[in-house]
HTML snippet that shows the backbone in 3Dmol.js (N, CA, C, O; Angstrom):
<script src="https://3Dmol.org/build/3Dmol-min.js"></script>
<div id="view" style="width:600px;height:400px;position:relative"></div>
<script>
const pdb = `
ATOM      1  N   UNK A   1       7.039  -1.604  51.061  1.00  0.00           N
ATOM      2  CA  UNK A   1       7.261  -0.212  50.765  1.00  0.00           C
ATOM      3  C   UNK A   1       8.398  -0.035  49.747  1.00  0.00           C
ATOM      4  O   UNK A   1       8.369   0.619  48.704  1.00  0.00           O
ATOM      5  N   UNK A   2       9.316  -0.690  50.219  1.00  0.00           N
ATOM      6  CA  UNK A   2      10.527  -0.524  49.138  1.00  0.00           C
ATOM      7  C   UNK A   2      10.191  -1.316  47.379  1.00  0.00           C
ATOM      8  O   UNK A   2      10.558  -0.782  46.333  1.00  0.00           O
ATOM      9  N   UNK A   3       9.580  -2.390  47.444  1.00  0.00           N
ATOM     10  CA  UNK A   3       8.947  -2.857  46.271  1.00  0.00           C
ATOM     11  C   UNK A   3       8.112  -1.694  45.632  1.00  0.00           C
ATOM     12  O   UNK A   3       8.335  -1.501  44.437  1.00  0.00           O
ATOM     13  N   UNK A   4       7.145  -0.857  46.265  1.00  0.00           N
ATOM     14  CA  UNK A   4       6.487  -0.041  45.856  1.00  0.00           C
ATOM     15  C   UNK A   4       7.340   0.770  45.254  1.00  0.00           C
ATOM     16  O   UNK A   4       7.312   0.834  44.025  1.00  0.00           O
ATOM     17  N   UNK A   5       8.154   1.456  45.911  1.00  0.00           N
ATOM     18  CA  UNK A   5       9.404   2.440  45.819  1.00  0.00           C
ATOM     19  C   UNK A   5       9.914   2.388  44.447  1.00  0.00           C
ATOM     20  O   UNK A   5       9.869   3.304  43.626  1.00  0.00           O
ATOM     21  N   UNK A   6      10.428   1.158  44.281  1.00  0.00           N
ATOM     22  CA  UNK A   6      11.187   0.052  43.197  1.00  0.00           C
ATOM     23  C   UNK A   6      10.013   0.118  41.703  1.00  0.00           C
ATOM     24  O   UNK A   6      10.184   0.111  40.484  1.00  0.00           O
ATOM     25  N   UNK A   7       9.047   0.170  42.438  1.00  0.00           N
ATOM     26  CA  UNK A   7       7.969   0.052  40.715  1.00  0.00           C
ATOM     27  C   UNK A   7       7.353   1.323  40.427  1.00  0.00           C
ATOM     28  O   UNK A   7       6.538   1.432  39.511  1.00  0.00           O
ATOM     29  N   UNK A   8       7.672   2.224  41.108  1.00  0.00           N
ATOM     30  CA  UNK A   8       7.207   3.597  41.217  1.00  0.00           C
ATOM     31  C   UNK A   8       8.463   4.139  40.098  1.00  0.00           C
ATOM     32  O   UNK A   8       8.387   4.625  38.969  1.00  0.00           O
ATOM     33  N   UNK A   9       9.340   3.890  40.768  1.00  0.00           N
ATOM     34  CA  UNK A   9      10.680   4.020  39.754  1.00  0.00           C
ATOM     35  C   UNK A   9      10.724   3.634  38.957  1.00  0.00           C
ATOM     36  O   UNK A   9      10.635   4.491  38.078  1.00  0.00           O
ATOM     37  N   UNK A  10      10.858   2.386  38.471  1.00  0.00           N
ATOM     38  CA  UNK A  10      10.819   1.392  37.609  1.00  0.00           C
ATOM     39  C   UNK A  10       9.902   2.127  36.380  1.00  0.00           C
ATOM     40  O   UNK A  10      10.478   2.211  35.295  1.00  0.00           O
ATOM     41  N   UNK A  11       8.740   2.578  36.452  1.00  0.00           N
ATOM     42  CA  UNK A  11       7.493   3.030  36.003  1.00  0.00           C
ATOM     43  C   UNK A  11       8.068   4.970  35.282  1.00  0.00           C
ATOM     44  O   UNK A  11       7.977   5.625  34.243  1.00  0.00           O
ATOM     45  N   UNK A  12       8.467   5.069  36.275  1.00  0.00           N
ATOM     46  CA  UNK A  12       9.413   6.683  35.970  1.00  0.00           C
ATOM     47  C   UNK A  12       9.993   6.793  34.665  1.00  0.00           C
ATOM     48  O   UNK A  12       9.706   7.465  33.674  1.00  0.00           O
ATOM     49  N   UNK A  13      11.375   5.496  35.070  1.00  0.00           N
ATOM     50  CA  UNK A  13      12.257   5.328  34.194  1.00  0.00           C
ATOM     51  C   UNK A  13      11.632   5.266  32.792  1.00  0.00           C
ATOM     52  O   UNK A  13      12.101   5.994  31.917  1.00  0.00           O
ATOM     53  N   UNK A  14      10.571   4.417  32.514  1.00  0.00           N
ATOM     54  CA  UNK A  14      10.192   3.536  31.505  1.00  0.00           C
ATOM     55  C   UNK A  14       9.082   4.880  30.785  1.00  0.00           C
ATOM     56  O   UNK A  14       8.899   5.041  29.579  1.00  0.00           O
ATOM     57  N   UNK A  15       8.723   5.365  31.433  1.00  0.00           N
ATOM     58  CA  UNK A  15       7.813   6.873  30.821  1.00  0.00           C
ATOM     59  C   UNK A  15       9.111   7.755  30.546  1.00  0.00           C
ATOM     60  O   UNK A  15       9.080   8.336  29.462  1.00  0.00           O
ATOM     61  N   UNK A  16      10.041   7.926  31.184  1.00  0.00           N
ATOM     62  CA  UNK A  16      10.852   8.695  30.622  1.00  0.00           C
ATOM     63  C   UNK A  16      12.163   8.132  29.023  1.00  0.00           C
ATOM     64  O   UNK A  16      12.979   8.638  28.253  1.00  0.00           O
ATOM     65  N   UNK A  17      11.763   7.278  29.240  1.00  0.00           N
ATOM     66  CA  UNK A  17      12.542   6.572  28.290  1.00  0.00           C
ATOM     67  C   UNK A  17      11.674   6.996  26.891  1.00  0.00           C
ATOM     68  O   UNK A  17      12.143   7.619  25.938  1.00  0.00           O
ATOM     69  N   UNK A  18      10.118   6.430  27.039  1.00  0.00           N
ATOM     70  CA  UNK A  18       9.421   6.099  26.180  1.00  0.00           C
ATOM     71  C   UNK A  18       8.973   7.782  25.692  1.00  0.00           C
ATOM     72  O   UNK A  18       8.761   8.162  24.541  1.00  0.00           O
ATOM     73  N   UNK A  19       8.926   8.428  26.689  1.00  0.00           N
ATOM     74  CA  UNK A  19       9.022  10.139  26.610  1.00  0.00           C
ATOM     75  C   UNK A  19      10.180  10.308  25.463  1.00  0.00           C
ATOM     76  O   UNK A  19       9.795  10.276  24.295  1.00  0.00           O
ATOM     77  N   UNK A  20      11.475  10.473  25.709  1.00  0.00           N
ATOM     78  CA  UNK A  20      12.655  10.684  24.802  1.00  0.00           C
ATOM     79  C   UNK A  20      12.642   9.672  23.231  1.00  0.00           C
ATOM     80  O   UNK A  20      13.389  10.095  22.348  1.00  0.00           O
ATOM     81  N   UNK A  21      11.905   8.526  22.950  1.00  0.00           N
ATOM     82  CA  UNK A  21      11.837   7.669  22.133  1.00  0.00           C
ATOM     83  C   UNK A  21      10.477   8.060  21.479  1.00  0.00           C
ATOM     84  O   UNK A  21      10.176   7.388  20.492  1.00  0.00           O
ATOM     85  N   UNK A  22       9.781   8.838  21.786  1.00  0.00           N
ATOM     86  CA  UNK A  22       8.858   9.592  21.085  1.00  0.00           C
ATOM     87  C   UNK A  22       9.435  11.015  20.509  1.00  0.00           C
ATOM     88  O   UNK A  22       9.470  11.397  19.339  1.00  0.00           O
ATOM     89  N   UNK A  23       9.781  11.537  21.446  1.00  0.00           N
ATOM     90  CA  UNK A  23      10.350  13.217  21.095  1.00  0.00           C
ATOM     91  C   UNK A  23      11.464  12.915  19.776  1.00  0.00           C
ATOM     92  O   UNK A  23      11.777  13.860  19.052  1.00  0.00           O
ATOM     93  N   UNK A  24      11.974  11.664  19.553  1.00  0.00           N
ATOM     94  CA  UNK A  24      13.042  11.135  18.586  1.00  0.00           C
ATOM     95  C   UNK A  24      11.958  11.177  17.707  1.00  0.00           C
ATOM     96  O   UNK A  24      11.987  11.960  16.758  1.00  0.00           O
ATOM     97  N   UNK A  25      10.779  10.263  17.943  1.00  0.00           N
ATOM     98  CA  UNK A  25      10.249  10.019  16.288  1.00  0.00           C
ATOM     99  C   UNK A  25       9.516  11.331  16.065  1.00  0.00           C
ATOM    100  O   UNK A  25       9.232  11.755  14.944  1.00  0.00           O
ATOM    101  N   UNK A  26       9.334  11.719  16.786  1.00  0.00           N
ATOM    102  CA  UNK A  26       8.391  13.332  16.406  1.00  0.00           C
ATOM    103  C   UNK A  26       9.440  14.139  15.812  1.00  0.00           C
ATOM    104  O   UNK A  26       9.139  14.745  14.784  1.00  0.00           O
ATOM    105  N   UNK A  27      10.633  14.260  16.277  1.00  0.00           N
ATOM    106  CA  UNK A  27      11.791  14.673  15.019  1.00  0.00           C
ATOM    107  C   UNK A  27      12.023  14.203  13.659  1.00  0.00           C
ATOM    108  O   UNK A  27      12.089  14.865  12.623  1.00  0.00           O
ATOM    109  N   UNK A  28      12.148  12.815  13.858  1.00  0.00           N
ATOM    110  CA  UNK A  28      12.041  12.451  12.153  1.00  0.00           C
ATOM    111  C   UNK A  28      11.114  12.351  11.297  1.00  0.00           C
ATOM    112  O   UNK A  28      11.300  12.382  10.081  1.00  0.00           O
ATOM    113  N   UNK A  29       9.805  12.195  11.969  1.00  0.00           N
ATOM    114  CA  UNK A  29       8.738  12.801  11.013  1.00  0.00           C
ATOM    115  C   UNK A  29       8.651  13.962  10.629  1.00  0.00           C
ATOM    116  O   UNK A  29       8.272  14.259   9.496  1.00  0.00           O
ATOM    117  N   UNK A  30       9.031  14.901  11.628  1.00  0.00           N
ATOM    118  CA  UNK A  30       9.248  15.898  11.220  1.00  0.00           C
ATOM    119  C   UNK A  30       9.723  16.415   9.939  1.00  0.00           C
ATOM    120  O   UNK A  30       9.310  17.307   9.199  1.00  0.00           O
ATOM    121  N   UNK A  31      10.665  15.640   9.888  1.00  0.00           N
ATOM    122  CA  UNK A  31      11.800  15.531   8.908  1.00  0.00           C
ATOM    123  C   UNK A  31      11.320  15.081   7.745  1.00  0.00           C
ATOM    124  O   UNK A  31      11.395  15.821   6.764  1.00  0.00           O
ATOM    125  N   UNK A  32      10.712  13.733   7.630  1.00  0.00           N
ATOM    126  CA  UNK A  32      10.292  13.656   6.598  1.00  0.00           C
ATOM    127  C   UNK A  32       9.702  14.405   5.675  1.00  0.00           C
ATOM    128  O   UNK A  32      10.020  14.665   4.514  1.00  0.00           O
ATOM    129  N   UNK A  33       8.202  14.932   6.778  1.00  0.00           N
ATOM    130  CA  UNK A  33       7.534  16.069   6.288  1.00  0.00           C
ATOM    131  C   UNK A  33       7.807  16.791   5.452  1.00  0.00           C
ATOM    132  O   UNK A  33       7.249  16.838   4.356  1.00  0.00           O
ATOM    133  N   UNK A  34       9.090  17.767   5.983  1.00  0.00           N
ATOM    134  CA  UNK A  34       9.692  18.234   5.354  1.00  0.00           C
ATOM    135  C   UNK A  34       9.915  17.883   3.741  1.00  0.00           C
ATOM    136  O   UNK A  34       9.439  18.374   2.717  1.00  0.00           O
ATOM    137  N   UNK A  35      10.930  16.726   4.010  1.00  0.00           N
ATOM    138  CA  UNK A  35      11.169  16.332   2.403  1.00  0.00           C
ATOM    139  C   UNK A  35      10.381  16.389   1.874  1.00  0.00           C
ATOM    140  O   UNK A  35      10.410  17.132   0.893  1.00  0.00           O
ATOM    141  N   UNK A  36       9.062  15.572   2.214  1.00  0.00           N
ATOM    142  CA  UNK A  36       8.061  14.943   1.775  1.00  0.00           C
ATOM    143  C   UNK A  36       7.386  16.555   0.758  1.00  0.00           C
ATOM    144  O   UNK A  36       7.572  16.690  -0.451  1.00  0.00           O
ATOM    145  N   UNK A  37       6.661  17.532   1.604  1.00  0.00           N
ATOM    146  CA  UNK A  37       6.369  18.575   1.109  1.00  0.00           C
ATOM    147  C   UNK A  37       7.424  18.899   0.032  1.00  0.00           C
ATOM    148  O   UNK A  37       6.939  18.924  -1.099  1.00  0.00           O
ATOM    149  N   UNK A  38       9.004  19.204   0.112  1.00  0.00           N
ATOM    150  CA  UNK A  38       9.454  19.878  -1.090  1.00  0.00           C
ATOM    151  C   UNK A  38       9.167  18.721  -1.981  1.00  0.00           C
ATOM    152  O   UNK A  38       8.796  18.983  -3.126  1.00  0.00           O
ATOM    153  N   UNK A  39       9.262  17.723  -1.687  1.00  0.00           N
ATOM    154  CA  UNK A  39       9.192  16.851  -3.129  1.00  0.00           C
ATOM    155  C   UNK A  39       7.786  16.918  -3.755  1.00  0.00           C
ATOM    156  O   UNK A  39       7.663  16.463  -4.893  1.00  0.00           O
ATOM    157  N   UNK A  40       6.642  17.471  -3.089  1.00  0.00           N
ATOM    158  CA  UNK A  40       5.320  17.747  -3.736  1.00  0.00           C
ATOM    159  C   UNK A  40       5.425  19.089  -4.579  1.00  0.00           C
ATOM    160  O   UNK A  40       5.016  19.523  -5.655  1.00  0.00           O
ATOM    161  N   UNK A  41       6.247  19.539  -3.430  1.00  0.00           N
ATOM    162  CA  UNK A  41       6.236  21.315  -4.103  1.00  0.00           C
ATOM    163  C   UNK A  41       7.115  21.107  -5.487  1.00  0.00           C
ATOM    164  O   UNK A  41       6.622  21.630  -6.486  1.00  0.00           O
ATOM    165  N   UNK A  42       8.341  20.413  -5.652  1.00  0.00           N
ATOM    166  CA  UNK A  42       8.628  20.090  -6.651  1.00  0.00           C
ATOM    167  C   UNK A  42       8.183  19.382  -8.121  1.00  0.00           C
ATOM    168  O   UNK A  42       8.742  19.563  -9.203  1.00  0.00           O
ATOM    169  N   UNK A  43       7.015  18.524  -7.842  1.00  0.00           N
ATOM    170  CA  UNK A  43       6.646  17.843  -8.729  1.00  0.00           C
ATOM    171  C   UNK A  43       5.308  18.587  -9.339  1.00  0.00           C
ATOM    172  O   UNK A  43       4.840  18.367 -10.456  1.00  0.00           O
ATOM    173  N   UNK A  44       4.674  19.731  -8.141  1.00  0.00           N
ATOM    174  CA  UNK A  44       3.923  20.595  -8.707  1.00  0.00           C
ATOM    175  C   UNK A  44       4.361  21.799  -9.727  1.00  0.00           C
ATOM    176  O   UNK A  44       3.555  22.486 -10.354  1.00  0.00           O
ATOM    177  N   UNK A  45       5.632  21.914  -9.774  1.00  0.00           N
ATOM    178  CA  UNK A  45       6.003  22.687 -10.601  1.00  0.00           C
ATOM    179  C   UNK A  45       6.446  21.972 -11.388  1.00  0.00           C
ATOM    180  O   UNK A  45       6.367  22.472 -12.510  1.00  0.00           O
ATOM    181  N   UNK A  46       7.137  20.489 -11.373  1.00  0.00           N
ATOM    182  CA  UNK A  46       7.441  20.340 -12.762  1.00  0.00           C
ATOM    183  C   UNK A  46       5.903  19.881 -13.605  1.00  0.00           C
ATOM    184  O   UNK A  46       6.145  19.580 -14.774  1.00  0.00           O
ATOM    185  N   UNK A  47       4.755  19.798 -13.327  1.00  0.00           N
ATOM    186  CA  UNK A  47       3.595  19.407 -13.772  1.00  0.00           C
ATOM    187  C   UNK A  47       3.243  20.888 -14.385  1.00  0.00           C
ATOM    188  O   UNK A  47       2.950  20.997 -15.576  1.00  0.00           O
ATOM    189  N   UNK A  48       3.281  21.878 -13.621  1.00  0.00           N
ATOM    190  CA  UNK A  48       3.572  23.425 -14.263  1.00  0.00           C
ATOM    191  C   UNK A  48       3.978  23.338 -15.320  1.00  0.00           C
ATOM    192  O   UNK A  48       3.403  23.811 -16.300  1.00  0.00           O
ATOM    193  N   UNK A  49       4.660  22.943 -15.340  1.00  0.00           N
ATOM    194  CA  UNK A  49       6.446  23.549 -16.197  1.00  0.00           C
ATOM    195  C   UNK A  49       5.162  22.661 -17.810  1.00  0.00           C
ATOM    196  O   UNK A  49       4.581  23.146 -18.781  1.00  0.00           O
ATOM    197  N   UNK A  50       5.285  21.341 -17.276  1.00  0.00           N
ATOM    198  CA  UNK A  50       4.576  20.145 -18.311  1.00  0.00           C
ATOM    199  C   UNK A  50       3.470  20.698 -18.944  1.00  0.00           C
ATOM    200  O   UNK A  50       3.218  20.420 -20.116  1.00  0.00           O
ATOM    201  N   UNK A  51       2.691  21.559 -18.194  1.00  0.00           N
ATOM    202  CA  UNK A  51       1.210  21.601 -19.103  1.00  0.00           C
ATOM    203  C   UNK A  51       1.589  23.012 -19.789  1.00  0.00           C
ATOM    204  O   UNK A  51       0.817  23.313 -20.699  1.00  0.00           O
ATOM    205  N   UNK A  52       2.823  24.117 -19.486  1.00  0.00           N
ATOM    206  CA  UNK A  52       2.831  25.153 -20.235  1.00  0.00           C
ATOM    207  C   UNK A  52       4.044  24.557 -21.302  1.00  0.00           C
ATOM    208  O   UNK A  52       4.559  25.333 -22.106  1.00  0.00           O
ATOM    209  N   UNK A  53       4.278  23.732 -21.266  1.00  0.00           N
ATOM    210  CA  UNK A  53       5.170  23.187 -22.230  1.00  0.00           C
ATOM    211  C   UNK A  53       4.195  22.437 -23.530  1.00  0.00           C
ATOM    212  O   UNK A  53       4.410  22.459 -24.742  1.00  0.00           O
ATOM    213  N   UNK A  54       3.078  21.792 -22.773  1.00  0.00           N
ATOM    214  CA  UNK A  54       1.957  21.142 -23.898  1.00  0.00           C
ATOM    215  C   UNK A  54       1.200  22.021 -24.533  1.00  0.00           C
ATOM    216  O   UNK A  54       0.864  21.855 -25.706  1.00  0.00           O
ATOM    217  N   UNK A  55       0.744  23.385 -23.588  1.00  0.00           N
ATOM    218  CA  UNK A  55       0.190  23.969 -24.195  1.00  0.00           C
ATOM    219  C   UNK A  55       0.639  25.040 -25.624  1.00  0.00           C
ATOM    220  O   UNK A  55      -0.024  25.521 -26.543  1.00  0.00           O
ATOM    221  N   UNK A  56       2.155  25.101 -25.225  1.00  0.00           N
ATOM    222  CA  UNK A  56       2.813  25.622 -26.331  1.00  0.00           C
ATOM    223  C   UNK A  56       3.067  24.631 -27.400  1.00  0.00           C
ATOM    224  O   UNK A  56       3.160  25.198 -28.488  1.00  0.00           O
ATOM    225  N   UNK A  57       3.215  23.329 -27.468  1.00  0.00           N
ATOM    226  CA  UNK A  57       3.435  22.304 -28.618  1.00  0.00           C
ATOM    227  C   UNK A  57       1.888  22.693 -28.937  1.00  0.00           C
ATOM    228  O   UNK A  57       1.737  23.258 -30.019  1.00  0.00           O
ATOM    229  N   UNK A  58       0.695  22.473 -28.148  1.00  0.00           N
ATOM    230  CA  UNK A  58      -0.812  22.768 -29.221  1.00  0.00           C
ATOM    231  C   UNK A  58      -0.683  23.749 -30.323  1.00  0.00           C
ATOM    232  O   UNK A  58      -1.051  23.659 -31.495  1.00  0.00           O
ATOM    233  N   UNK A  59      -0.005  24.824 -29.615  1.00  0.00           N
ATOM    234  CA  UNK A  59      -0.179  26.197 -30.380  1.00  0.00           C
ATOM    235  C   UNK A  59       0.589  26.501 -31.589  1.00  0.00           C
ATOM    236  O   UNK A  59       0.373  27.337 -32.467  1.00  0.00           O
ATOM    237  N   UNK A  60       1.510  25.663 -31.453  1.00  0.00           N
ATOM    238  CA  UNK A  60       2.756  25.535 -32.480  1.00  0.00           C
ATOM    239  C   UNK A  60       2.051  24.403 -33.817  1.00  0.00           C
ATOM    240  O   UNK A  60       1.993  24.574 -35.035  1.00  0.00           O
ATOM    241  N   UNK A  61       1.654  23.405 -33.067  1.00  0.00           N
ATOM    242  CA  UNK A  61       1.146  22.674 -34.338  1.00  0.00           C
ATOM    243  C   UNK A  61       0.009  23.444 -34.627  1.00  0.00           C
ATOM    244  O   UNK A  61       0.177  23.616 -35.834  1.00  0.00           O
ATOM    245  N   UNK A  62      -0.967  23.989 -34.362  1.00  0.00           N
ATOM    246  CA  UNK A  62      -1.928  24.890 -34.705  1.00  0.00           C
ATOM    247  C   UNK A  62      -1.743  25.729 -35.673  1.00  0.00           C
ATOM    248  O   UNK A  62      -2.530  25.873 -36.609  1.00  0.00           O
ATOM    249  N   UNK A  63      -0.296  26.574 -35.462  1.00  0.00           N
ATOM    250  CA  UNK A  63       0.248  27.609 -36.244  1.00  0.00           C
ATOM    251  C   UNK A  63       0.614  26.780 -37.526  1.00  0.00           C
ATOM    252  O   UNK A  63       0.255  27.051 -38.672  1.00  0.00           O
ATOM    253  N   UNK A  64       1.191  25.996 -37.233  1.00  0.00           N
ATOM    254  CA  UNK A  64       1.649  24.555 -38.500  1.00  0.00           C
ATOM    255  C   UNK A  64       0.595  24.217 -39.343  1.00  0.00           C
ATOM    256  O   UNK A  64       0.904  23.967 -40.508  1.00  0.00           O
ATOM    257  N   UNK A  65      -0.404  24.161 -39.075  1.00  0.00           N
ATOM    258  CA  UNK A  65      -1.898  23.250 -39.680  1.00  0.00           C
ATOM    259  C   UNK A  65      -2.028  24.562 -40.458  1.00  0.00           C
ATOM    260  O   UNK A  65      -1.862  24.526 -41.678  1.00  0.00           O
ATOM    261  N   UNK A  66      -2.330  25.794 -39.805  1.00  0.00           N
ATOM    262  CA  UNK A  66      -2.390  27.333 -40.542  1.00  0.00           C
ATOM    263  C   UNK A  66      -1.923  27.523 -41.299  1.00  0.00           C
ATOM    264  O   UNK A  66      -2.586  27.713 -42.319  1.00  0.00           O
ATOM    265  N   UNK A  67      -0.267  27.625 -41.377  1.00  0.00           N
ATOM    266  CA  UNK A  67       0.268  27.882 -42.368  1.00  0.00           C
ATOM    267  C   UNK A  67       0.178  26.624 -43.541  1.00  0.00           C
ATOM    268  O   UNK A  67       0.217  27.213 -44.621  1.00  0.00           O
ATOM    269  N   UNK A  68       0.075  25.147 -43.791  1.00  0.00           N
ATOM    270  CA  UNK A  68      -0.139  24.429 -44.431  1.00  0.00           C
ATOM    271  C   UNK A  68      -1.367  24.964 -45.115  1.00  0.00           C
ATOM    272  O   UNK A  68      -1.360  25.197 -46.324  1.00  0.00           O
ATOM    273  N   UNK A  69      -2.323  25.144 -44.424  1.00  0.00           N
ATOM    274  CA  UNK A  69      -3.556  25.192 -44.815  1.00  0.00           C
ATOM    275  C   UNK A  69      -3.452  26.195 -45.969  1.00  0.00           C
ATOM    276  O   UNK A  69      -3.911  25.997 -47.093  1.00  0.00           O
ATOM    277  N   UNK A  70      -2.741  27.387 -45.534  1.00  0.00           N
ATOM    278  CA  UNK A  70      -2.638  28.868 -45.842  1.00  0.00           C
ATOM    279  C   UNK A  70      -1.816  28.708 -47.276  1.00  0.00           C
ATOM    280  O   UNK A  70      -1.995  29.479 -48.218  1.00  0.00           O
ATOM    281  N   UNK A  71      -0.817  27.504 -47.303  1.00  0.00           N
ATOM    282  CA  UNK A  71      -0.012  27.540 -48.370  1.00  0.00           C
ATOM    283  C   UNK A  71      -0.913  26.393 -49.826  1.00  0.00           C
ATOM    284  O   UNK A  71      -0.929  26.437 -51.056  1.00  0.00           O
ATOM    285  N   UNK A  72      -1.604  25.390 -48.647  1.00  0.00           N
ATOM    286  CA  UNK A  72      -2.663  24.475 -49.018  1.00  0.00           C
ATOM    287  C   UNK A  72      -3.548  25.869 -50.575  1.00  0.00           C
ATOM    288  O   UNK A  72      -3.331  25.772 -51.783  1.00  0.00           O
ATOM    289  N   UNK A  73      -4.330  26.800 -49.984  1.00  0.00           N
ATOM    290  CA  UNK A  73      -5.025  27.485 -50.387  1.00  0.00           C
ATOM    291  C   UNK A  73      -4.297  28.605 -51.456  1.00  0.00           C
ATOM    292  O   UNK A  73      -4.986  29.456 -52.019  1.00  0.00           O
ATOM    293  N   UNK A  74      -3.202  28.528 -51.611  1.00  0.00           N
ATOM    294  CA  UNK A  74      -2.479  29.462 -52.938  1.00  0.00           C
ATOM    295  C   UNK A  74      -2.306  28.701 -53.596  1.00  0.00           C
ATOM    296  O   UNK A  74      -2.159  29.126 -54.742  1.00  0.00           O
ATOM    297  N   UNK A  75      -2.202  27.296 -53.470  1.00  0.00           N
ATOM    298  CA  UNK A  75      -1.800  26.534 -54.633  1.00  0.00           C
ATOM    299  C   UNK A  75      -3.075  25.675 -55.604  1.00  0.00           C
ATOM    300  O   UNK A  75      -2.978  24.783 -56.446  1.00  0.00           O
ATOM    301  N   UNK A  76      -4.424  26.511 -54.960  1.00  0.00           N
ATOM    302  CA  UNK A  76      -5.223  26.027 -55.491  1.00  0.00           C
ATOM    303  C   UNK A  76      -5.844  27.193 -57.003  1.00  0.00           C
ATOM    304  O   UNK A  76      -6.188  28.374 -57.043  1.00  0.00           O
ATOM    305  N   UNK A  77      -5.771  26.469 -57.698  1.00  0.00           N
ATOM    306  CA  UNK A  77      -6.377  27.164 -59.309  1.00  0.00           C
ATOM    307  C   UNK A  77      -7.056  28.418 -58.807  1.00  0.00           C
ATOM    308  O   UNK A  77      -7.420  28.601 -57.645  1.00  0.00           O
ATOM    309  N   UNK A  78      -7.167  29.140 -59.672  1.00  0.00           N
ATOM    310  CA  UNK A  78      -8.194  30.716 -59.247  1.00  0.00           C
ATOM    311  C   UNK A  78      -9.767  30.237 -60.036  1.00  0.00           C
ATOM    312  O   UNK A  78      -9.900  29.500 -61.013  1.00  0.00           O
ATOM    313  N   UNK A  79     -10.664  30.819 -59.369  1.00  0.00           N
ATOM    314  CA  UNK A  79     -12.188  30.262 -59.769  1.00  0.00           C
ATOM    315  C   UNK A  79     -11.935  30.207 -61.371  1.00  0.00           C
ATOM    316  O   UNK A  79     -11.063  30.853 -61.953  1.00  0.00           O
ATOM    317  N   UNK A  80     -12.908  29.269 -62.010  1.00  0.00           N
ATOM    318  CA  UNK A  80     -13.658  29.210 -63.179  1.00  0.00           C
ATOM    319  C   UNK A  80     -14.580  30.752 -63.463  1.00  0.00           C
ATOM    320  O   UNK A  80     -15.540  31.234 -62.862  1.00  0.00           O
ATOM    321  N   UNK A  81     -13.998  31.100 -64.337  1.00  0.00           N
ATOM    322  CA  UNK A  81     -14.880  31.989 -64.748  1.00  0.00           C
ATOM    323  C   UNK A  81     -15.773  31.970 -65.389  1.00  0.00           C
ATOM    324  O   UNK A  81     -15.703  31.612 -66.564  1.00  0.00           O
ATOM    325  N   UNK A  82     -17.327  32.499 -64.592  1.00  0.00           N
ATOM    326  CA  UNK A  82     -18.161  32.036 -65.482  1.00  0.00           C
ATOM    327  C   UNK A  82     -18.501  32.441 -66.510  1.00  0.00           C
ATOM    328  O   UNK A  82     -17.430  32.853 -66.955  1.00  0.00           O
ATOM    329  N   UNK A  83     -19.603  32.740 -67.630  1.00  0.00           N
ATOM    330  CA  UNK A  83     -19.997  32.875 -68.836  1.00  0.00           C
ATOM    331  C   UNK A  83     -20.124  34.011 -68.753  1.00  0.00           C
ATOM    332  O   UNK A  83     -19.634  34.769 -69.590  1.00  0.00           O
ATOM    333  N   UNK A  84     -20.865  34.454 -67.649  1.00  0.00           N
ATOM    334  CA  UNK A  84     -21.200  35.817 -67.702  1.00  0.00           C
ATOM    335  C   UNK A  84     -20.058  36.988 -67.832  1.00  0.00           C
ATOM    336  O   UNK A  84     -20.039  37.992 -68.545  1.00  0.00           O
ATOM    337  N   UNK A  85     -18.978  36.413 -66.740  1.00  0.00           N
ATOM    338  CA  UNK A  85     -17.717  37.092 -66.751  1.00  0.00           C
ATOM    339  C   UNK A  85     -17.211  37.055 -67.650  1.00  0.00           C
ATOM    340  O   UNK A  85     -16.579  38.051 -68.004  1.00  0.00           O
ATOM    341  N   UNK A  86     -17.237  36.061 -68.339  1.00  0.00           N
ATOM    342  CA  UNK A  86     -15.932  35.894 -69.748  1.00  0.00           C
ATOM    343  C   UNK A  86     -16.886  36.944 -70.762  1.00  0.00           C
ATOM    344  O   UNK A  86     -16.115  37.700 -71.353  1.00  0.00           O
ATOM    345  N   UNK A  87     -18.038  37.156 -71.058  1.00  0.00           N
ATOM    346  CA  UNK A  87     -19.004  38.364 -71.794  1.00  0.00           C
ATOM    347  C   UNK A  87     -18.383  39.355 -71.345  1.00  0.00           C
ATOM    348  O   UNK A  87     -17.641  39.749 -72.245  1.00  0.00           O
ATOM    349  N   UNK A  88     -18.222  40.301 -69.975  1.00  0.00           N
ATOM    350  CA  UNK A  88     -18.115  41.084 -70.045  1.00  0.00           C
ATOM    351  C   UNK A  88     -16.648  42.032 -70.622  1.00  0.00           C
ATOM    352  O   UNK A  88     -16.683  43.262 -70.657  1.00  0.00           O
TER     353      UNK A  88
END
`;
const viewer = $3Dmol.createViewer("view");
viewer.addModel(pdb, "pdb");
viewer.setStyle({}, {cartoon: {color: "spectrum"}});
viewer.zoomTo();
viewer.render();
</script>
């Protein structure tokens, strides 16, 4: 009876131990979590931040190619006039 007693206890102790040594790691995962999420939430905005930053370098060299183009096209001769024009 007392052996029984003894492993009945024994058995208590060891669930309650293993009880409190869980409730520990269920805190620090917790925790991690935590980090874990802001550091996603963080890297989703700097990926934000990245593609409205690329999309403004497109638009800028775009505007660049334009105006080249634009300055490209004044520096080109004015038409040949043809025969007919130079008659009138």
């Amino acid at each position: 009876m007392l052996k029984q007693l003894y492993d009945l206890l024994k058995r208590l102790l060891l669930v309650a131990h293993e009880s409190q040594q869980n409730k520990t790691e269920i805190k620090e995962l917790r925790q991690e979590l935590k980090d874990l999420t802001a550091v996603v939430q963080r890297l989703a905005y700097e990926i934000h931040r990245v593609s409205e930053n690329e999309a403004h370098e497109r638009e800028k060299m775009a505007l660049r190619l334009e105006n080249e183009l634009l300055k490209f096209e004044r520096r080109l001769p004015l038409a040949v006039q043809t025969k007919k024009d130079k008659d009138k």
